[in-house]
C-alpha positions as CSV (number, residue, x, y, z in Angstrom):
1,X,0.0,0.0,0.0
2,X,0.6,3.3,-1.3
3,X,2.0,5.8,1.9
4,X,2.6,9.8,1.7
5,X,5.0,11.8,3.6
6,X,5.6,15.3,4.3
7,X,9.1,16.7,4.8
8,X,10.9,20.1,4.8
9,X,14.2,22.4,5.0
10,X,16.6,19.4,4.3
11,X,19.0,22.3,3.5
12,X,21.5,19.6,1.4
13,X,24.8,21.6,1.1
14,X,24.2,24.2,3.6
15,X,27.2,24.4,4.8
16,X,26.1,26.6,8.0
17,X,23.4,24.8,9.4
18,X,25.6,22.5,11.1
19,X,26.3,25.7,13.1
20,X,23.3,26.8,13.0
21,X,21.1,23.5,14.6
22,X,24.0,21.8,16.5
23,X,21.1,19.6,18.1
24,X,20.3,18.3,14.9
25,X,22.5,18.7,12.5
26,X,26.0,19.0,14.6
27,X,26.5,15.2,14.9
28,X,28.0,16.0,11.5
29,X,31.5,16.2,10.7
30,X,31.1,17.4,6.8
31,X,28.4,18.7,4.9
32,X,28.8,15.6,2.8
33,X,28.3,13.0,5.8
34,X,25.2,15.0,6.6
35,X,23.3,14.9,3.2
36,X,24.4,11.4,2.6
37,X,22.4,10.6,6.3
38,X,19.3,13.0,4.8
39,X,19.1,10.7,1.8
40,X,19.2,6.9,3.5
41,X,16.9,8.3,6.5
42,X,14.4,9.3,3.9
43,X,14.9,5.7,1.6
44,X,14.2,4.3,5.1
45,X,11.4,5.7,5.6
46,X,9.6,6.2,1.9
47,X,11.0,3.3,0.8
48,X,8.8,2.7,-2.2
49,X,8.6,4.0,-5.3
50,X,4.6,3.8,-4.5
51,X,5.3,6.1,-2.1
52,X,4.6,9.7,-2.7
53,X,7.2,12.3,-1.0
54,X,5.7,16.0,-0.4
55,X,8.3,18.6,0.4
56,X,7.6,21.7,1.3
57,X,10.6,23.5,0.9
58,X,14.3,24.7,1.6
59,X,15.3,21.8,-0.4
60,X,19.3,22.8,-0.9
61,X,21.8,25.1,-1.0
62,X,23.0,24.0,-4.4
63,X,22.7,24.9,-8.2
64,X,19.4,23.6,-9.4
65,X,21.3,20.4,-11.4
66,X,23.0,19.3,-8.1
67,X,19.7,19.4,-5.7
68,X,18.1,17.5,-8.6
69,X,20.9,14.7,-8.6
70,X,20.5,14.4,-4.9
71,X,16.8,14.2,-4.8
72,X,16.9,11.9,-8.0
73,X,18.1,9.6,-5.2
74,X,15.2,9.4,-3.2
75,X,13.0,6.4,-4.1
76,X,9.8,7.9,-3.0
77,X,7.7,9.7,-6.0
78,X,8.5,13.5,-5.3
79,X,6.1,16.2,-5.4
């Protein structure tokens, strides 16, 4: 069965947010480590391509071509 999710503000390549959330987001060493852990916790979670991801916004701090390789790797169906 079919499942939707809502997310928002991954902020993949922000390089600041680390700083900015250390509750959340300072368990990471490098930017890179920390959108890597976005991307599996999300395929855990809307693991199908059945599944429909909704997010709302502050997707990434990177050129439009980059944020859409990243979120190319997201299984779910993205809206």
């Amino acid at each position: 069965m079919a499942k939707s999710f809502i997310t928002s503000d991954l902020h993949l390549g922000h390089k600041n947010i680390i700083n900015f959330m250390p509750q959340s987001r300072g368990q990471f060493k490098t930017i890179d480590d920390m959108n890597e852990q976005i991307i599996m916790n999300i395929n855990q979670i809307a693991s199908s391509p059945d599944d429909t991801l909704y997010i709302l916004g502050d997707i990434a701090f990177y050129s439009p071509k980059k944020a859409c390789d990243f979120l190319s790797r997201i299984i779910a169906r993205k809206v």
